[in-house]
LOGUBA-108118 format. One record per residue: residue in three letters; x negated, y, z negated of N, C-alpha, C, O in turn. Coordinates in steps of 0.001 Angstrom, whole numbers, padded with zeros to 6 digits, always signed. Last residue first. Layout:
AlaXYZXYZXYZXYZ
...
% end
This chain:
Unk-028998-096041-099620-029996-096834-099676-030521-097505-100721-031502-098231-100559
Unk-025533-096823-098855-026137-096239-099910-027605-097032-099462-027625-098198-099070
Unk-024007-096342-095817-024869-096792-096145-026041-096537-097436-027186-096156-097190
Unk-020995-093547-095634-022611-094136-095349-023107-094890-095981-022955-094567-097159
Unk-018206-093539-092950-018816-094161-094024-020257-094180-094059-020921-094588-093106
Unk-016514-090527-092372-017458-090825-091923-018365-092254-092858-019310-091814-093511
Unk-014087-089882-093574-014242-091098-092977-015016-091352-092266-014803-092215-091414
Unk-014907-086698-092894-014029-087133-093058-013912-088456-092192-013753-088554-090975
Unk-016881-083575-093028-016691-085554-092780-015477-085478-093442-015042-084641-094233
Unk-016382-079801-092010-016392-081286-092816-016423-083107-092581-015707-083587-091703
Unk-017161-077904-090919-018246-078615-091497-017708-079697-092398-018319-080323-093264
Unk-013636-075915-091212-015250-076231-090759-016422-076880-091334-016769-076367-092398
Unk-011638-077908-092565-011840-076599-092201-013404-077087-091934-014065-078076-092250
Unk-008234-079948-091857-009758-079616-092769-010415-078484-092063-009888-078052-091038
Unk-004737-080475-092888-005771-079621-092627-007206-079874-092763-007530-080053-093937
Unk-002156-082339-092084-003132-081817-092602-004592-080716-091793-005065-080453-090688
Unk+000216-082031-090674+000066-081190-091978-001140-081646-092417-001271-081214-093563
Unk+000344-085724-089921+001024-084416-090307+000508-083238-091045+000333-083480-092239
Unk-002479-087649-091445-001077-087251-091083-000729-085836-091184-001129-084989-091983
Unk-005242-089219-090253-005067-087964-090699-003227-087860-090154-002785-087949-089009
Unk-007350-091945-090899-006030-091319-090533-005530-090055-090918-005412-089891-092132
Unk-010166-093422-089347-010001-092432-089823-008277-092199-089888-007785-092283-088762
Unk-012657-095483-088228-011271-095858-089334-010719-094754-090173-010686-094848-091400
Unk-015647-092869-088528-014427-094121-088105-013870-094447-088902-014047-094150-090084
Unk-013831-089944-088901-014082-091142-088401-015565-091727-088944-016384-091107-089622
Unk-015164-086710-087936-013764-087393-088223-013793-089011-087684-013784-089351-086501
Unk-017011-084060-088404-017303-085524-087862-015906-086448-088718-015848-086704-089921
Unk-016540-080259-087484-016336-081781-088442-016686-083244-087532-016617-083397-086313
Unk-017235-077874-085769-018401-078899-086359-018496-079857-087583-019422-080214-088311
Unk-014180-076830-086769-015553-076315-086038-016731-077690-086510-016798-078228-087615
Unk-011138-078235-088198-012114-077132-087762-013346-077221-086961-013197-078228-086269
Unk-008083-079421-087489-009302-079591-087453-010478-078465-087177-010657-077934-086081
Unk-004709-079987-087736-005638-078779-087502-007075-078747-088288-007250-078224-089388
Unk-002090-081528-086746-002919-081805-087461-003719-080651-087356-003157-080015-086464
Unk+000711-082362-086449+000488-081064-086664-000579-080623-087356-000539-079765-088239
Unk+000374-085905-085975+001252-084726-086104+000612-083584-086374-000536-083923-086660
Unk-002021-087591-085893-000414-087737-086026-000151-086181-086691-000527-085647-087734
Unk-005049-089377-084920-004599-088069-085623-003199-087760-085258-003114-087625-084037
Unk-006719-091872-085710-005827-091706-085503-005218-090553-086041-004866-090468-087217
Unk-009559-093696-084807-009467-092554-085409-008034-092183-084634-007949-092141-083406
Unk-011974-095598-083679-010510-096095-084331-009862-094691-085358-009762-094821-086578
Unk-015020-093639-083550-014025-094598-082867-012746-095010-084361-012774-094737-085561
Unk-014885-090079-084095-015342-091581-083889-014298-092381-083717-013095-092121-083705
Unk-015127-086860-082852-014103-087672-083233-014885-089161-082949-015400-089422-081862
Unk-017062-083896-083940-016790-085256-082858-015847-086678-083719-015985-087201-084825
Unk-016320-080556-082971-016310-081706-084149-016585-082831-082848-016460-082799-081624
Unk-016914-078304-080810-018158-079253-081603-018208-080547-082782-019129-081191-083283
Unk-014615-076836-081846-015183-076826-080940-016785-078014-081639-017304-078208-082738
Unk-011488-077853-083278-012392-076921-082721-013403-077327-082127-013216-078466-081699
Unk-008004-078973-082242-009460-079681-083091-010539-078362-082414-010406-077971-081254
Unk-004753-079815-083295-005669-079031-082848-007025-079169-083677-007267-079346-084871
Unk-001941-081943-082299-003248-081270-082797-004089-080507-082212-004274-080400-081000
Unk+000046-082469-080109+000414-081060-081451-000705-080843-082315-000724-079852-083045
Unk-000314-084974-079583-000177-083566-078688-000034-082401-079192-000008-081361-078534
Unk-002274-087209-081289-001054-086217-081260-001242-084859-080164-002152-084033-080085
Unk-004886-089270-080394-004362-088050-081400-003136-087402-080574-003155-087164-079366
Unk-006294-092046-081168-005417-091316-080538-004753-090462-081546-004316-090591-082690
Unk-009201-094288-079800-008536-092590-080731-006977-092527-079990-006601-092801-078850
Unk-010248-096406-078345-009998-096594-078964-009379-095529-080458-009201-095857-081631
Unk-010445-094874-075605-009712-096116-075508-009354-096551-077073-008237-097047-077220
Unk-012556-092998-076314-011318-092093-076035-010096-093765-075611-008919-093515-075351
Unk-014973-092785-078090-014171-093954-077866-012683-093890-077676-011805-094389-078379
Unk-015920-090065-079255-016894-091374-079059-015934-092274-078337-016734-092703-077506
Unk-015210-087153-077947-014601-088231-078400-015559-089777-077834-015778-090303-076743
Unk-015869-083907-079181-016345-085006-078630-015784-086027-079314-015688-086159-080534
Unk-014552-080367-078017-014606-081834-078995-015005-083041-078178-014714-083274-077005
Unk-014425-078516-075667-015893-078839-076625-015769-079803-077595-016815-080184-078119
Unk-012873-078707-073850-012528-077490-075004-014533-077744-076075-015311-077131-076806
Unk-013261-081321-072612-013224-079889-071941-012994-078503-072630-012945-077420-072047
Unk-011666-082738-074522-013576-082662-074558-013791-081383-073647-014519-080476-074052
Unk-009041-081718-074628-009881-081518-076065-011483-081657-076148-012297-081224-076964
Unk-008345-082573-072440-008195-081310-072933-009068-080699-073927-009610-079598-074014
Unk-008845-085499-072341-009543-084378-071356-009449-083194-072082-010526-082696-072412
Unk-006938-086290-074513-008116-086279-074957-009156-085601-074011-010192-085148-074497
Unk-004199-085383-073089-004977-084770-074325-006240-084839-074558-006874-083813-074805
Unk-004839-087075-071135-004453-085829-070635-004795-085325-071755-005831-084666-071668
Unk-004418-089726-072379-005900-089478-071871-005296-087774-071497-006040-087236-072316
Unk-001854-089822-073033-002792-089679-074769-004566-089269-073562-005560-088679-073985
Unk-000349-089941-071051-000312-088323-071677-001815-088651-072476-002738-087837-072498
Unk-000841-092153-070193-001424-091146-069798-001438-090134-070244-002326-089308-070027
Unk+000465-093611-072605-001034-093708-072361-001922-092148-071554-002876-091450-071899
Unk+003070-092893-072198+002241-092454-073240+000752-092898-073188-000054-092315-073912
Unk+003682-094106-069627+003318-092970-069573+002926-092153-070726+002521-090999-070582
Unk+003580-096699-071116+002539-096321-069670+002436-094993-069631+001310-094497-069597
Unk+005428-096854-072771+003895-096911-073398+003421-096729-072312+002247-096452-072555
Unk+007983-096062-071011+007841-095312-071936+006247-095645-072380+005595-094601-072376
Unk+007780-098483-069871+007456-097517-068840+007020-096639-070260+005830-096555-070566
Unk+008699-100619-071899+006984-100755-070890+007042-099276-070678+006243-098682-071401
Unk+011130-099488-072232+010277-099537-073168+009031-099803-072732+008147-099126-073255
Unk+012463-097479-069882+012455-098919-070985+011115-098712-071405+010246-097942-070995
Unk+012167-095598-068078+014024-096230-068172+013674-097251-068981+014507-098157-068974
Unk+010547-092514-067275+010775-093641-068038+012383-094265-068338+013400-093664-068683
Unk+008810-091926-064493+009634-091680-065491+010165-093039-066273+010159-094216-065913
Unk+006215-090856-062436+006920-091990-063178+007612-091101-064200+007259-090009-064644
Unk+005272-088912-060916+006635-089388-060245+007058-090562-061410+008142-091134-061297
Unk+002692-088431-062098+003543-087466-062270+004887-087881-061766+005796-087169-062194
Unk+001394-090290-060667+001420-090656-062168+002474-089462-062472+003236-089816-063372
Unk+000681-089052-058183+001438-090272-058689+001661-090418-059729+002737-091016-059709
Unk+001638-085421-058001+000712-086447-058144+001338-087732-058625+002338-087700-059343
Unk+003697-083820-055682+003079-084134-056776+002755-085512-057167+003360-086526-056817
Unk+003311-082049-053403+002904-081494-054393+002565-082716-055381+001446-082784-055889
Unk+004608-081805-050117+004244-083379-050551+003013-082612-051930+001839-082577-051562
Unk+007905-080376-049994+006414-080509-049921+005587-081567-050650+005959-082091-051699
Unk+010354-080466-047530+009844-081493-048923+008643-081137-048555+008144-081303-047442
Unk+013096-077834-046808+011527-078332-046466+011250-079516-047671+011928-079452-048696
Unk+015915-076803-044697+015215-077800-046574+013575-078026-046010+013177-078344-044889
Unk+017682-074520-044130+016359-075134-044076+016193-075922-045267+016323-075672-046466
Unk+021388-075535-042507+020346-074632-043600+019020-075122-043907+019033-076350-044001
Unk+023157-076862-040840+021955-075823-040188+021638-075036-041692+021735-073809-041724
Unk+024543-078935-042321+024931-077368-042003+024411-076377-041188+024952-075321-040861
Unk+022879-080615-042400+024157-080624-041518+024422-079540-041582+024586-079042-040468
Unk+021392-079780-045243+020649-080089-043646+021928-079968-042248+021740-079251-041266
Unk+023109-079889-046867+022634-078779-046878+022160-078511-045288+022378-077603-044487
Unk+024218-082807-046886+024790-081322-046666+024479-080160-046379+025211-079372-045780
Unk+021202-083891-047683+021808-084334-046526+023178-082971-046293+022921-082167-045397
Unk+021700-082561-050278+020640-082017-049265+021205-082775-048418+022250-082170-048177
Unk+023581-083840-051419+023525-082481-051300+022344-082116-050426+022412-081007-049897
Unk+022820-086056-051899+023859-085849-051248+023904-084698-050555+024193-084545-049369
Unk+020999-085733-054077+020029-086467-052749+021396-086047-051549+021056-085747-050404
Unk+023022-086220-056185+022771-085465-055529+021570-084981-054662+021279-083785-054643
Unk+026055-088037-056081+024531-088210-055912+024032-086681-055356+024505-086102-054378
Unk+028700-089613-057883+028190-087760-056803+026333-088069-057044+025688-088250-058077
Unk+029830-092615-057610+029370-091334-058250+028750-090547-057376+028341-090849-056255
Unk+030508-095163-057367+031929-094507-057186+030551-092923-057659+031248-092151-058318
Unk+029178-097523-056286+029431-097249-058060+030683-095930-058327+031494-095848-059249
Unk+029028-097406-053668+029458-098954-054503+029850-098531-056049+030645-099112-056788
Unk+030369-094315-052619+029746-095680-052307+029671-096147-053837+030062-095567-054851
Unk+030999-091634-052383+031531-092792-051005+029948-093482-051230+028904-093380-050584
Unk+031702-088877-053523+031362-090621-054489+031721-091580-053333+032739-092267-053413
Unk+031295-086243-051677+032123-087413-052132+031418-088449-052654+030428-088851-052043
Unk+030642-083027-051366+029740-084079-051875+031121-085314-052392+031776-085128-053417
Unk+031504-080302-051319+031631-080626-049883+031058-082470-050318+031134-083208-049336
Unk+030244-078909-053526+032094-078883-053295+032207-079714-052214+033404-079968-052078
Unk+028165-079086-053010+028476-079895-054545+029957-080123-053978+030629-081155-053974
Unk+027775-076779-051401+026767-077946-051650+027834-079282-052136+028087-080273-051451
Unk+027733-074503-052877+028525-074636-051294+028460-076883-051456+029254-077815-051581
Unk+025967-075038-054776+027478-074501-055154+027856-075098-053970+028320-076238-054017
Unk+023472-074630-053060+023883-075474-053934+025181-075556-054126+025652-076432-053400
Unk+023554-071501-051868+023886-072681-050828+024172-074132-051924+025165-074779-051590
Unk+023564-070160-054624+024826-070277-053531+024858-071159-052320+025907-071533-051795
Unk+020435-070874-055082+022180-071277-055946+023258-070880-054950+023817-071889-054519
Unk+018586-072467-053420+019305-071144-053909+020943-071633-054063+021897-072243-053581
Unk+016857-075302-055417+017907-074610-054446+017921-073093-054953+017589-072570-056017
Unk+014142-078012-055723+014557-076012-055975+015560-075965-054627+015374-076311-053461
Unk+013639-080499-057787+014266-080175-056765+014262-078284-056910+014355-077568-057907
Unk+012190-083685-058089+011999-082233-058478+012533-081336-057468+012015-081319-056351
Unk+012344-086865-057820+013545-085599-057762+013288-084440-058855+013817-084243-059949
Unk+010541-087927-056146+010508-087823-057788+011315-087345-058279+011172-087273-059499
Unk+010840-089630-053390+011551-088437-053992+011128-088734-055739+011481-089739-056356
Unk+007521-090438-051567+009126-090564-052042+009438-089734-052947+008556-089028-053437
Unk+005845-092329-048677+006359-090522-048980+007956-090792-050253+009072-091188-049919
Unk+005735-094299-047234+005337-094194-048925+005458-093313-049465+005262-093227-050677
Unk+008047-096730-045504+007673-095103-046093+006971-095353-047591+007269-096049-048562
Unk+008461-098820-044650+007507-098994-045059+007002-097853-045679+005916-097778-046255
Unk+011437-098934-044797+010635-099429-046393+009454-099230-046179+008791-099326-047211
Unk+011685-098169-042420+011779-096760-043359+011589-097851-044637+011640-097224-045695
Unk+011669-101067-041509+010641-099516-040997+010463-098711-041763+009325-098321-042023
Unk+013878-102260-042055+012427-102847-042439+011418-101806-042483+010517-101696-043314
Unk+016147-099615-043583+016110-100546-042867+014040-100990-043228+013242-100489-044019
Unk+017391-099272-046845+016661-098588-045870+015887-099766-045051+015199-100637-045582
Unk+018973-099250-048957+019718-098678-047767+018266-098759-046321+018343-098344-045165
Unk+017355-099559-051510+018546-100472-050913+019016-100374-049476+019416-101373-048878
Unk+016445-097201-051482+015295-098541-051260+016346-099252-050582+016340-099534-049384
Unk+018084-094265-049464+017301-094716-050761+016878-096387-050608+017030-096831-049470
Unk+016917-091423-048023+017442-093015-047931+016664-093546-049111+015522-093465-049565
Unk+016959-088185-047568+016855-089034-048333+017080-090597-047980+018036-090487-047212
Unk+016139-086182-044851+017082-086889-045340+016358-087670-046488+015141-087808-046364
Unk+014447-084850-042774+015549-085467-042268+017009-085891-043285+018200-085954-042982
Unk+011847-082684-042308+012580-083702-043615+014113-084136-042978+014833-083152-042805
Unk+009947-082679-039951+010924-082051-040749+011697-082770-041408+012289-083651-040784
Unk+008024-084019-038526+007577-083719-039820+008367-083034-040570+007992-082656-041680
Unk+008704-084332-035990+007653-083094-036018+007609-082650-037495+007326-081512-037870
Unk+009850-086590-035985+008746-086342-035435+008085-085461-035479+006914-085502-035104
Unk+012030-086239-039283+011406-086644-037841+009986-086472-037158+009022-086212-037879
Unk+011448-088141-042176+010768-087216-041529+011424-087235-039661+011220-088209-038936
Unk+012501-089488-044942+012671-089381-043644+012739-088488-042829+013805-087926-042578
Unk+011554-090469-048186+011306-089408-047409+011768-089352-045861+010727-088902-045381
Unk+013366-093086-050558+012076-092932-049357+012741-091372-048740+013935-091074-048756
Unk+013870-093521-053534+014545-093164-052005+012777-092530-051692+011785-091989-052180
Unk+012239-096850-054834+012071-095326-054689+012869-095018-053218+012776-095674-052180
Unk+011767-099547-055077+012722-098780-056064+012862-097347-055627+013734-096690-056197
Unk+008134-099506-053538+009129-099933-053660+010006-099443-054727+009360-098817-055567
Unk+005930-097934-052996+007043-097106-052775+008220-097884-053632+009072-097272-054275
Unk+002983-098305-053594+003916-098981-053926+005219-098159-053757+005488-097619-054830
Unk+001140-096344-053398+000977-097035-052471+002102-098212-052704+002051-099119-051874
Unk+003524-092715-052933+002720-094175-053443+002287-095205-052666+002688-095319-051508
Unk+003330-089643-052622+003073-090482-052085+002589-091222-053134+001741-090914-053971
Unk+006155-087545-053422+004895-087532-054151+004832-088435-052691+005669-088306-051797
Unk+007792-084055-053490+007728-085456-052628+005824-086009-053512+004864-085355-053921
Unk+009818-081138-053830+008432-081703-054238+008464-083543-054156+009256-084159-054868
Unk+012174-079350-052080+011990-080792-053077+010760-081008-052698+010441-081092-051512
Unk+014412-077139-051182+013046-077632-051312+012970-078615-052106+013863-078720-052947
Unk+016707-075061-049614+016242-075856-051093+015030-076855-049983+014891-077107-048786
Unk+016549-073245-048255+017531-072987-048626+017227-074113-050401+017440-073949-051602
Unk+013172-071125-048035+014382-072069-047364+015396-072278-048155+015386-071443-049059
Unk+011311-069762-047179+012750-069430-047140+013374-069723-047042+014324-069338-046360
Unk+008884-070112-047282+009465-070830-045820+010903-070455-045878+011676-070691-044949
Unk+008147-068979-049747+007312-068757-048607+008201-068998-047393+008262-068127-046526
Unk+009886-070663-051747+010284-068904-051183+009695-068463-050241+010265-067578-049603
Unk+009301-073002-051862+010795-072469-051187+010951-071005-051431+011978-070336-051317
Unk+006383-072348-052443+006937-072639-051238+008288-072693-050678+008566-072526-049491
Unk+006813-071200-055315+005932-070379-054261+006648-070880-052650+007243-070124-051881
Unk+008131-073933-056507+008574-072813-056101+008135-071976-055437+008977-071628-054610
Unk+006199-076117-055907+007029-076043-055154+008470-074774-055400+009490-074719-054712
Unk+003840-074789-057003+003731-074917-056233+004854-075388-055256+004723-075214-054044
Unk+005446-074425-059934+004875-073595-059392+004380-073527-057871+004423-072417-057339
Unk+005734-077749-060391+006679-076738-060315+005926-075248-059231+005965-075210-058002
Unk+002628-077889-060588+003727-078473-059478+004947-077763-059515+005190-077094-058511
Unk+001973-076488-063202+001467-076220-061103+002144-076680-060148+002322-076141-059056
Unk+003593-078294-064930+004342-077074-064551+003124-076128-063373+003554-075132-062790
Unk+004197-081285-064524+003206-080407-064511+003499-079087-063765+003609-078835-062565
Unk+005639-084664-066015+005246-083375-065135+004460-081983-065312+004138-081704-066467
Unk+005588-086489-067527+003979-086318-067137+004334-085352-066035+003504-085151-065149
Unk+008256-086727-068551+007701-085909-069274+006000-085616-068899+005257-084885-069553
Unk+011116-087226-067492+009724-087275-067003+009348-086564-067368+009674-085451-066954
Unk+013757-087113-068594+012959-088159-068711+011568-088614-068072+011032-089722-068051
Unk+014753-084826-067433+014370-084846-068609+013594-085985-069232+012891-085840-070232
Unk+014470-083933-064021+015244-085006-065027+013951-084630-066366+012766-084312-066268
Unk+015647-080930-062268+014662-082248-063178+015054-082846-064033+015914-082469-064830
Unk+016016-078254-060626+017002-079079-060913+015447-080553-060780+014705-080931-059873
Unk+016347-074569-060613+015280-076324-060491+015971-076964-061163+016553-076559-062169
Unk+017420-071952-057984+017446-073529-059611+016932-074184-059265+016776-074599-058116
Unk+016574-069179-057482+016037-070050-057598+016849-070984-058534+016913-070764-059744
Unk+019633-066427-057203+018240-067077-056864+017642-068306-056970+018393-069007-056291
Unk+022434-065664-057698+021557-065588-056318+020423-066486-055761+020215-067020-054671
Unk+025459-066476-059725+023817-066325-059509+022817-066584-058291+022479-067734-058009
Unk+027605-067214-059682+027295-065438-059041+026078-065371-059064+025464-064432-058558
Unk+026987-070111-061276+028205-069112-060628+027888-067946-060435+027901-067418-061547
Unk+026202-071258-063423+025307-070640-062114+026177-069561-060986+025911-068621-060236
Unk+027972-072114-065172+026900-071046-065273+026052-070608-064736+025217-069799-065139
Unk+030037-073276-063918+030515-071593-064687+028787-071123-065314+028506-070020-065785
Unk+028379-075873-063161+028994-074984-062120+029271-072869-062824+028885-071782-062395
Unk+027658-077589-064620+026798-076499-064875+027650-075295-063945+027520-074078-064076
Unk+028809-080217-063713+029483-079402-064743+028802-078027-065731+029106-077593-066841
Unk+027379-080509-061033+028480-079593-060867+029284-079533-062638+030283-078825-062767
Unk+025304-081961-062513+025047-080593-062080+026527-079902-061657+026728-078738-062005
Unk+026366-084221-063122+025570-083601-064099+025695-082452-063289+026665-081838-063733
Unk+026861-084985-060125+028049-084631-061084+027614-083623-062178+028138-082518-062316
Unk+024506-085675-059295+025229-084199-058514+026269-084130-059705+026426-083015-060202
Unk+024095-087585-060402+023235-086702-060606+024247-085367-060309+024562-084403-061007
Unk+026797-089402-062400+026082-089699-060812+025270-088204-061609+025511-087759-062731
Unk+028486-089711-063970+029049-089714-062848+028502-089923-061928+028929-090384-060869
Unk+029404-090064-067212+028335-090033-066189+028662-090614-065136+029071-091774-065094
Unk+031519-087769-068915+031111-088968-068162+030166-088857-067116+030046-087926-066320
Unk+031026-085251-069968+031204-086560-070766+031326-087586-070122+031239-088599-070816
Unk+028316-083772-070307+028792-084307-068842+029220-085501-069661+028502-086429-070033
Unk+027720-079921-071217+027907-081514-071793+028709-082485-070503+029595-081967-069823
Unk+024730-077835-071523+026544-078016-070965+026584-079649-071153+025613-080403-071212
Unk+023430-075377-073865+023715-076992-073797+025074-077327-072537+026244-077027-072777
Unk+020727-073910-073064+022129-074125-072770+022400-075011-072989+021765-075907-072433
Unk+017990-071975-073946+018624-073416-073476+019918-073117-074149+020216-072488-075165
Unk+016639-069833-075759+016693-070223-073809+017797-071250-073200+018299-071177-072079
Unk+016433-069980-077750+017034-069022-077372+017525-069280-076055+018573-068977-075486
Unk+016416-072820-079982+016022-072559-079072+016908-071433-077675+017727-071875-076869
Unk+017690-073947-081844+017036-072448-082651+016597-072024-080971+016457-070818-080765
Unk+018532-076926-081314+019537-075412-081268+018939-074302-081746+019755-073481-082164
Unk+016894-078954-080546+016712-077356-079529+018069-076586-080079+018623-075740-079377
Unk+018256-081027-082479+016420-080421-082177+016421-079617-081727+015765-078840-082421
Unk+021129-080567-081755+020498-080383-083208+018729-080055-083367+018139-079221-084055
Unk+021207-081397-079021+021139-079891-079648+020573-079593-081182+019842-078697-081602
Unk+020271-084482-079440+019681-083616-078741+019853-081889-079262+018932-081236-079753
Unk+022742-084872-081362+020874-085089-081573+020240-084551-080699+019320-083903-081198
Unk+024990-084926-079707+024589-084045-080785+023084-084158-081671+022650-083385-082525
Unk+025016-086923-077770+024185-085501-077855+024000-084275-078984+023300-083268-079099
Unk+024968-089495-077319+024934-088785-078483+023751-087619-078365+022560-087431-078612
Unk+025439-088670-073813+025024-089563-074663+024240-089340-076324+023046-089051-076413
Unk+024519-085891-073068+025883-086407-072904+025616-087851-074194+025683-087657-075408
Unk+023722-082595-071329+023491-083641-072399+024827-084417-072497+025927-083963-072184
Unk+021335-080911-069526+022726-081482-070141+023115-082536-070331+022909-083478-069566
Unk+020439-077454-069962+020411-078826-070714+021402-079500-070706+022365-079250-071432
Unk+019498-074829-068803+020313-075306-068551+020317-076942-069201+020050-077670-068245
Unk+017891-071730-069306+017360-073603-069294+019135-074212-069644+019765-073941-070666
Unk+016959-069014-067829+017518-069871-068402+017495-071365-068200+017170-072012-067205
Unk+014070-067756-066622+015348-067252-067584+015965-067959-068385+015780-067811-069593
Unk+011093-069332-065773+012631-069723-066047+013292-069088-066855+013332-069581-067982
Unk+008383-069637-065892+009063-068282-066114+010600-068389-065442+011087-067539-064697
Unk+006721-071345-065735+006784-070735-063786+008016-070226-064480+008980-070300-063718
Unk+006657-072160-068452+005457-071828-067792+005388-071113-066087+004452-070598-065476
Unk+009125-073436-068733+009162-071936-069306+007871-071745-068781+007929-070554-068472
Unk+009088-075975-067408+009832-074568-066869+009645-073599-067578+010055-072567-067046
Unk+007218-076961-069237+006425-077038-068236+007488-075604-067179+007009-074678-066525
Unk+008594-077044-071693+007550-076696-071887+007002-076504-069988+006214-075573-069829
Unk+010649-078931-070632+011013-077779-071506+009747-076914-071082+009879-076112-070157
Unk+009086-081469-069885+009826-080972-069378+009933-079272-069751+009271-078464-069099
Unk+008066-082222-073245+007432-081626-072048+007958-080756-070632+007459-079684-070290
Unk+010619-082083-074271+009506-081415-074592+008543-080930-073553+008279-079803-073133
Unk+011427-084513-073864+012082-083473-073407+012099-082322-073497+012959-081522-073128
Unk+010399-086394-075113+009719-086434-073182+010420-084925-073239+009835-084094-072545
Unk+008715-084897-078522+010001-085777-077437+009790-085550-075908+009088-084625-075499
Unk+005446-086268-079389+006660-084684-079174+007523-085653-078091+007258-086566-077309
Unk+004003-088043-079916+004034-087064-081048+005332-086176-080472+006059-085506-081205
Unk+003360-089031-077392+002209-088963-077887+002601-087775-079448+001807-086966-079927
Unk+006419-089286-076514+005338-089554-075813+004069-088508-076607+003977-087315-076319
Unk+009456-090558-078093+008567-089592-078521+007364-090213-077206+007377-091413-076932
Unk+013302-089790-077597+012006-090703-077335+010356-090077-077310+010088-089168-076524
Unk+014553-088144-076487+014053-087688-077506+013450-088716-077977+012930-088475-079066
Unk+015544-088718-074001+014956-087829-073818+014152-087402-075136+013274-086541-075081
Unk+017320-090746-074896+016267-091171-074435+015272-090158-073987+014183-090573-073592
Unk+018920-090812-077874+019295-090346-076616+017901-090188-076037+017185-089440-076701
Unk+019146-093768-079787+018139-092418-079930+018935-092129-078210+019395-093037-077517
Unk+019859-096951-079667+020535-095907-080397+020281-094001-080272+021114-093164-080618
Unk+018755-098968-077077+018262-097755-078139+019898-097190-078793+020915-097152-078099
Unk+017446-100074-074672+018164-100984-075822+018129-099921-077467+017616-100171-078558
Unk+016526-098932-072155+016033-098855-073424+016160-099515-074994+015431-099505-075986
Unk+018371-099818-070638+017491-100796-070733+016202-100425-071609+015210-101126-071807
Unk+020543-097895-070770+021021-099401-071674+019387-099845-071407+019088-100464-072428
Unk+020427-095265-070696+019483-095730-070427+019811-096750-071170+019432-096686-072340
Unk+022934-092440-071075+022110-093559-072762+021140-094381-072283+020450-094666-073262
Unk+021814-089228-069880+022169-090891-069978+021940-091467-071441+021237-091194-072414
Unk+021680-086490-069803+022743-087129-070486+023089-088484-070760+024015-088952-071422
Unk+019808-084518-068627+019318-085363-069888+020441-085918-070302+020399-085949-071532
Unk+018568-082446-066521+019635-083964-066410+019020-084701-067852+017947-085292-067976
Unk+018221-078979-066536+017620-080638-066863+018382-081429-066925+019284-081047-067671
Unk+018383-076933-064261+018977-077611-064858+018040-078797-065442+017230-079412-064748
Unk+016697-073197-064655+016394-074600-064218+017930-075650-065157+018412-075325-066241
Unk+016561-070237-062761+017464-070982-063897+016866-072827-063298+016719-073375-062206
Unk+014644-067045-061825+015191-068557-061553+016032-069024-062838+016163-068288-063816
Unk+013754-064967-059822+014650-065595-060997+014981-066808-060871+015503-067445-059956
Unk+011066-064295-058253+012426-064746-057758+012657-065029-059507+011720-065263-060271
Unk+008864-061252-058336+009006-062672-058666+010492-063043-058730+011238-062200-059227
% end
């Protein structure tokens, strides 16, 4: 199995969040987006986690400093993507194999997708790889540019892209895998030649490609998996989906949820097998539910609590 090191891009402040909080620690269903992320590279067995942080970041390390794996490198100015990554430069340096390179602000990713677009930049051997979703709304999104025989050509992003290549629905979520020494090569060769002055790194593969080195885009991941969040709508859209991704989890485990539109429980609970959850039932934080309880209706359970097998709770009955 290849080694790998993943970078996470977590340094923006995101002005259209209108926030004080560094936006990766923005909560989706109980746990920060930057959580999930985290959680999805240590699953395809990432050595090291590369974190980098910029915008009051000392809140970010302060949550992950017990955390053995992760690196903090710091990008005091934001420069662009490729920049974030060339101030990782002294720690990829002599390193051979796999980096994934993801933004921290997409937290509905899915560490099969990872997995499936690492298996494949090692199958085709290529130099870097990028996981491509399809929408039926492309628009805001660098579009995919294929030639004729389906070999990835290039990035173009919405602004840049003539009537034809808008109609592309193939687009970049930017989940990315390089081998670290063609990357490096990469970064050094990458100029800020355009309107905002910053290192893009969509750049870097157009480099990579001119060079004669292989890039393949495999078309891995799912629509709802390409959203990320830059404000406050996006952030409750993709907490919706997480809150149905839990509640699958939990009926496919054997809990029954009367009114999965009207529950919502925390990504950090745990419920056994056969309770059934009623409608308007709200479970928050580090909750732990036993075996054949009935929870609800108009139910709240915070943090830390506990009930143990066979119990009601806010079940109301009807004195006869």
């Amino acid at each position: 199995m290849a080694d790998r090191i993943a970078i996470i891009l977590a340094a923006g402040e995101s002005i259209r969040m209108n926030t004080k909080l560094p936006k990766v620690l923005h909560e989706v269903c109980g746990r920060p987006m930057l959580a999930y992320v985290l959680d999805a590279c240590r699953e395809v067995m990432v050595s090291k986690i590369l974190v980098v942080v910029g915008y009051n970041k000392d809140e970010v390390i302060e949550r992950y400093k017990d955390c053995d794996d992760i690196v903090f490198v710091e990008q005091a100015e934001q420069k662009g993507t490729a920049h974030a990554v060339m101030c990782c430069k002294e720690h990829i340096g002599g390193f051979s194999e796999q980096v994934l390179i993801l933004c921290g602000d997409g937290p509905l990713i899915r560490s099969e997708t990872l997995k499936t677009l690492t298996e494949k930049h090692t199958s085709e051997m290529s130099a870097a790889t990028l996981a491509t979703t399809i929408l039926d709304d492309p628009a805001g999104y660098g579009r995919i540019f294929r030639d004729s025989y389906g070999n990835i050509q290039g990035i173009v992003e919405d602004k840049d892209c003539t009537d034809e290549q808008r109609t592309i629905k193939e687009i970049n979520p930017s989940y990315y895998c390089f081998d670290a020494p063609v990357l490096l090569e990469a970064l050094d060769k990458i100029r800020p030649d355009n309107a905002k002055g910053e290192y893009y790194l969509t750049d870097a593969l157009h480099v990579i490609i001119a060079t004669g080195h292989k890039v393949v885009a495999v078309t891995a991941v799912a629509a709802e998996e390409a959203l990320g969040v830059n404000d406050r709508a996006q952030l409750s859209c993709v907490s919706k989906i997480m809150q149905q991704r839990i509640q699958a989890g939990l009926m496919s485990s054997g809990v029954t949820i009367v009114d999965p539109d009207n529950t919502w429980i925390d990504a950090r609970a745990e419920i056994g097998q056969d309770t059934v959850i009623e409608p308007f039932t709200y479970i928050h934080g580090r909750v732990k539910i036993g075996r054949d309880c009935r929870v609800g209706p108009f139910a709240y359970l915070r943090d830390g609590a506990v009930l143990e097998d066979n119990i009601e709770f806010g079940a109301f009955k009807e004195e006869q």
